[in-house]
N, CA and C atoms as an extended XYZ file, in Angstrom:
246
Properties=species:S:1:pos:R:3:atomname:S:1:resname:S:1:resid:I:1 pbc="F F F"
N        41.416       24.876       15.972 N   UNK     1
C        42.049       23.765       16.641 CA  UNK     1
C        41.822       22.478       15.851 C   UNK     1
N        40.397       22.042       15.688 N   UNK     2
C        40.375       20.869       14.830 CA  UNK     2
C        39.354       21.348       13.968 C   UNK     2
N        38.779       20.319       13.056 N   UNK     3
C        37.758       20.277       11.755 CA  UNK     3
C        36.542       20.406       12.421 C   UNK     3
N        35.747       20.911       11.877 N   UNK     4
C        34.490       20.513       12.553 CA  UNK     4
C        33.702       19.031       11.991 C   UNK     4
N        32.885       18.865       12.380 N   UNK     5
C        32.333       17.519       11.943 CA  UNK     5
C        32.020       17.159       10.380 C   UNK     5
N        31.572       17.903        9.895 N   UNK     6
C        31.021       18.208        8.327 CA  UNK     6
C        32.080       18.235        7.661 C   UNK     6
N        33.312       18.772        7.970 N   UNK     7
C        34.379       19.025        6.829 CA  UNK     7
C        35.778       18.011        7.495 C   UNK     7
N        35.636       16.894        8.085 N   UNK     8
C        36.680       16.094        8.516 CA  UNK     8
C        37.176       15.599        7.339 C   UNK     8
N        36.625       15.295        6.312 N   UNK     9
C        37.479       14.802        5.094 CA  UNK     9
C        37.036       15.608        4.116 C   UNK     9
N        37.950       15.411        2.666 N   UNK    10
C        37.626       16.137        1.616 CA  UNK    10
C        37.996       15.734        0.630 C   UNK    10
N        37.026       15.997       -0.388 N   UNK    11
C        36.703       14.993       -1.424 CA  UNK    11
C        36.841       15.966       -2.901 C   UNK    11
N        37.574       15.293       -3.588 N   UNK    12
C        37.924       15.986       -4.769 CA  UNK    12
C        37.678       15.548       -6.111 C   UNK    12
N        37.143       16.920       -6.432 N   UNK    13
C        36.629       16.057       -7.652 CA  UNK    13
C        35.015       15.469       -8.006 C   UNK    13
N        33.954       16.051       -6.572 N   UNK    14
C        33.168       16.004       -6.611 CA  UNK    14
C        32.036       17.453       -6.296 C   UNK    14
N        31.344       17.510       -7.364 N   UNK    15
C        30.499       18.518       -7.109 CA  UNK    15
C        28.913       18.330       -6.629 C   UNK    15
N        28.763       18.891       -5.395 N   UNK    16
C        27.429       18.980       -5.180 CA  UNK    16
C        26.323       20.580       -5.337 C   UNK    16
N        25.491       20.201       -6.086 N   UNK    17
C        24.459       21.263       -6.385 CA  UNK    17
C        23.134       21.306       -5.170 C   UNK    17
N        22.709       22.204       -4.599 N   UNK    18
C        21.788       22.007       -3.635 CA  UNK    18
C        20.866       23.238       -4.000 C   UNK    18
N        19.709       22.802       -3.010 N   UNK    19
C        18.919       24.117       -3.057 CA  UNK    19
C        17.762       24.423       -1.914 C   UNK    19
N        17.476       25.421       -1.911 N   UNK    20
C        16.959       25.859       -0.805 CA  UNK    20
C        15.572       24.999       -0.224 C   UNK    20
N        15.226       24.423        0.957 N   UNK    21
C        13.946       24.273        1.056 CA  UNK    21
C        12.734       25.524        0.808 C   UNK    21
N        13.696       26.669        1.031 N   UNK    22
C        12.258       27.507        0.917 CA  UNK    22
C        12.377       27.894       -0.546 C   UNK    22
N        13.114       27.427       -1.818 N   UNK    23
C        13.094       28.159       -2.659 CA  UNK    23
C        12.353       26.967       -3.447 C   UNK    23
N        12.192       25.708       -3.053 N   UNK    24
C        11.467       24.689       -3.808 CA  UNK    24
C         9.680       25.020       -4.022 C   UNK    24
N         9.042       24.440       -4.692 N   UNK    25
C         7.970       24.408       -4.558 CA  UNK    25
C         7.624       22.890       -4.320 C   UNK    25
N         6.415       23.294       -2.902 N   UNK    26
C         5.952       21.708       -2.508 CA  UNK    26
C         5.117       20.836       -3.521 C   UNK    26
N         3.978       21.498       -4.163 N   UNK    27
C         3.762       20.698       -4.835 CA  UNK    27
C         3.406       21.321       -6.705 C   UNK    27
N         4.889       21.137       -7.353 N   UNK    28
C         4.279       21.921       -8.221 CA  UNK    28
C         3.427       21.114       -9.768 C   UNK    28
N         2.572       20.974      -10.224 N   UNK    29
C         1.868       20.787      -11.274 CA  UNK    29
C         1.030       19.376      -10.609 C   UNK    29
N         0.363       19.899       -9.457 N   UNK    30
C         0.083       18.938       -8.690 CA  UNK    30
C        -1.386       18.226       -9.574 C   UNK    30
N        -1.731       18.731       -9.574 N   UNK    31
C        -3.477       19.035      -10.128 CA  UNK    31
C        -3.490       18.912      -11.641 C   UNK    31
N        -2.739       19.466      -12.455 N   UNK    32
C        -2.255       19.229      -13.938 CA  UNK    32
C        -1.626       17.865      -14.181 C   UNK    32
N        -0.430       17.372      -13.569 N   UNK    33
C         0.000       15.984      -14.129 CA  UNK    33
C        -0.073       14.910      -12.860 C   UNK    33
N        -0.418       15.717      -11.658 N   UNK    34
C         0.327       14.602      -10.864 CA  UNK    34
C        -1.250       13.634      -10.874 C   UNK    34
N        -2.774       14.518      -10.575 N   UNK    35
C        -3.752       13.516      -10.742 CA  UNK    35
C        -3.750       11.987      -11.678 C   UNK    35
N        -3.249       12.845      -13.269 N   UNK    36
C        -4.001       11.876      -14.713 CA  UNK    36
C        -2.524       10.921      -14.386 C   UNK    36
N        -1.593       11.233      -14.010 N   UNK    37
C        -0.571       10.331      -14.033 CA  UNK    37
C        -1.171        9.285      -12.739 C   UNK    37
N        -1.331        9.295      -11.643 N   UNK    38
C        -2.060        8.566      -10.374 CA  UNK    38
C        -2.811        7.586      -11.765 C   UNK    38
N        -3.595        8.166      -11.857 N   UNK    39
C        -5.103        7.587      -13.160 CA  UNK    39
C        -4.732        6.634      -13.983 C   UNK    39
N        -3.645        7.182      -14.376 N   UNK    40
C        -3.051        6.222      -15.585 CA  UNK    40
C        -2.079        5.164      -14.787 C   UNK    40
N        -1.608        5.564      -13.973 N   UNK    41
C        -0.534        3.971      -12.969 CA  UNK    41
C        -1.698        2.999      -12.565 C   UNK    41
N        -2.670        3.786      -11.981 N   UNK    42
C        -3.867        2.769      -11.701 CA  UNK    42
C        -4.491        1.391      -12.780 C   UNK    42
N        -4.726        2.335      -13.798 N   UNK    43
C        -5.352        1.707      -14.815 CA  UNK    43
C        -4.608        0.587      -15.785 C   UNK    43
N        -3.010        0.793      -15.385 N   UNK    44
C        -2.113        0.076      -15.941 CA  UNK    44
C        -1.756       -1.198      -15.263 C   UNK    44
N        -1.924       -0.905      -14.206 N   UNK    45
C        -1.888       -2.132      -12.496 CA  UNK    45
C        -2.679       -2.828      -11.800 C   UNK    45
N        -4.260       -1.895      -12.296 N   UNK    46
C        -5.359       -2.773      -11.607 CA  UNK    46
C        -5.945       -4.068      -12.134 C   UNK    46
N        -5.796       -4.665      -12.701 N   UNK    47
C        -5.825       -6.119      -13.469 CA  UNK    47
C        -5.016       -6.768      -12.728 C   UNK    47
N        -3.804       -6.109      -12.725 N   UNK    48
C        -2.753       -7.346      -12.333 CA  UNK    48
C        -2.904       -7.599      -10.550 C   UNK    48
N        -3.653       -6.571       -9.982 N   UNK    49
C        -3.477       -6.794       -8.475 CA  UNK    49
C        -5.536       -7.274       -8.077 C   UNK    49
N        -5.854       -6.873       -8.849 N   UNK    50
C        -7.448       -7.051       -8.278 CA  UNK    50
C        -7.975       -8.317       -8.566 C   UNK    50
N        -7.759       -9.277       -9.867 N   UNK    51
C        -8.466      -10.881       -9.676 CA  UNK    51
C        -8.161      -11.272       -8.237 C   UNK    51
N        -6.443      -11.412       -8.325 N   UNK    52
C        -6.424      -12.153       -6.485 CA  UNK    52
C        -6.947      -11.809       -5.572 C   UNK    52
N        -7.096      -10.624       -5.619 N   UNK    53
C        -7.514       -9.631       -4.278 CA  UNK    53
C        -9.068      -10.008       -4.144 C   UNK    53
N        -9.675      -10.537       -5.339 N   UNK    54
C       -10.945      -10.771       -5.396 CA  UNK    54
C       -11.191      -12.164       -5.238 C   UNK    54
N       -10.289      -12.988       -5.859 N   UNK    55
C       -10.384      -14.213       -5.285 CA  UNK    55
C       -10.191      -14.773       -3.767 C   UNK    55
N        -9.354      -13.850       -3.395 N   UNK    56
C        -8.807      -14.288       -1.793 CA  UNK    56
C       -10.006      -13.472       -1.123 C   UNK    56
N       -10.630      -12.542       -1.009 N   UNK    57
C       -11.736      -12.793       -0.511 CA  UNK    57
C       -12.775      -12.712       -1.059 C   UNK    57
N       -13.212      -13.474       -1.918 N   UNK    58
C       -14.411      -14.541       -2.001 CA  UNK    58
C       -14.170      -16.114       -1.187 C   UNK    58
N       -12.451      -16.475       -1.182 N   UNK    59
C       -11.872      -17.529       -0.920 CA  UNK    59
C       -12.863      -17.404        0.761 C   UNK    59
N       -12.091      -16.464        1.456 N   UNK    60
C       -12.022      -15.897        2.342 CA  UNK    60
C       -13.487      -15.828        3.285 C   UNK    60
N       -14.492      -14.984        2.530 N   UNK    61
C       -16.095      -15.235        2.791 CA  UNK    61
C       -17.134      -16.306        2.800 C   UNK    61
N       -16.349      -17.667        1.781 N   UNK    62
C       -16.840      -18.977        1.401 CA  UNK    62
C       -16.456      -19.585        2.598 C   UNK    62
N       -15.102      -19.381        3.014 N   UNK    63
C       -14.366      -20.226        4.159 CA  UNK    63
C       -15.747      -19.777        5.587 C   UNK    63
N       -15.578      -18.640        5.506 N   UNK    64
C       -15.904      -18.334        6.979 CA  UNK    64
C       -17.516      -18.600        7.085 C   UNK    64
N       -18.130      -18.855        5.866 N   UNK    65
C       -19.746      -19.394        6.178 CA  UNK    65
C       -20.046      -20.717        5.963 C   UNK    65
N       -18.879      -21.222        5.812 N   UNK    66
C       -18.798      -22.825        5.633 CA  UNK    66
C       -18.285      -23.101        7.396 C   UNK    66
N       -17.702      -22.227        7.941 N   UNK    67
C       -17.216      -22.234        8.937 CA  UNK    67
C       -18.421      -21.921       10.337 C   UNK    67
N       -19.074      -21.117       10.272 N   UNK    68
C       -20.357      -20.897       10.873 CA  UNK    68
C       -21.535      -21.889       10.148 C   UNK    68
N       -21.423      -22.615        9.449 N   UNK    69
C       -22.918      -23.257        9.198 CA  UNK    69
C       -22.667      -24.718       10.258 C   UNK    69
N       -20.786      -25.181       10.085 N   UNK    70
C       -20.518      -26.169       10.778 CA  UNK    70
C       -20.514      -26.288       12.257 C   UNK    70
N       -20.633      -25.168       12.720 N   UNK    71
C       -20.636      -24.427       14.017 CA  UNK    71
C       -22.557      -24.777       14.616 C   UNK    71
N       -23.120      -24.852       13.969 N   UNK    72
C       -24.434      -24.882       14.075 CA  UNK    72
C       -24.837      -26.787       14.408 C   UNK    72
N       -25.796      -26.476       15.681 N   UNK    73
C       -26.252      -27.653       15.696 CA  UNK    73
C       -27.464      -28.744       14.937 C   UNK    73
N       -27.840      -29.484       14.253 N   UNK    74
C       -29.018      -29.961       13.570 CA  UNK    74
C       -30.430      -30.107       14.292 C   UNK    74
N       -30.958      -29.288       14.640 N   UNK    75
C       -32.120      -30.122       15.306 CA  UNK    75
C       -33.218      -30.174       15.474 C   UNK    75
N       -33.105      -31.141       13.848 N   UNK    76
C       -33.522      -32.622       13.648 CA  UNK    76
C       -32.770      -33.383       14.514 C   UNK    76
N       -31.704      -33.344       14.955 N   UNK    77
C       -30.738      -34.649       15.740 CA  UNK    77
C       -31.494      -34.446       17.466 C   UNK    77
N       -32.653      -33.952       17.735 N   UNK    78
C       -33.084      -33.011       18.940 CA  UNK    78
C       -34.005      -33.528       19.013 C   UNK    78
N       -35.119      -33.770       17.994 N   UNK    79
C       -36.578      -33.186       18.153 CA  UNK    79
C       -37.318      -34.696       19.168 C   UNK    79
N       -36.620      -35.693       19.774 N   UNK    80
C       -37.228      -36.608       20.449 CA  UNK    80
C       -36.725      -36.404       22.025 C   UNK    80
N       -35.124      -35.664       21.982 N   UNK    81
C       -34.865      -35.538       23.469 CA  UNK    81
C       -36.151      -35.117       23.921 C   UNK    81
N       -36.014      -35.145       25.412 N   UNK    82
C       -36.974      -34.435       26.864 CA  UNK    82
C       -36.139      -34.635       27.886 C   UNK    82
């Protein structure tokens, strides 16, 4: 009677190649390239992301004990009340 949903239009001139989920492998040369490659993106990137990351918190730890010391009362400003 009508198309089904999947084949309402048709397209020419285009080829699609597919393949099975069960015929793939999930992880293949996982342990052989996929580790030293991780290793090596790291080692190529960590400079460029870790000063800031180190500056913003040191920034970060300076702020917040400058922040608690001001929080604190002196007292010396005390020692005559009664």
């Amino acid at each position: 009677m009508g198309k089904h949903f999947g084949n309402l239009a048709r397209l020419r001139h285009v080829i699609t190649y597919s393949i099975s989920p069960f015929e793939q492998r999930a992880f293949p040369n996982f342990l052989s390239k996929g580790i030293p490659n991780v290793w090596r993106r790291f080692r190529a990137s960590v400079f460029k992301w870790a000063p800031p990351m180190t500056l913003m918190y040191l920034t970060y730890t300076w702020g917040n004990s400058v922040h608690e010391q001001g929080k604190k009362k002196n007292p010396s400003d005390y020692e005559n009340d009664e």
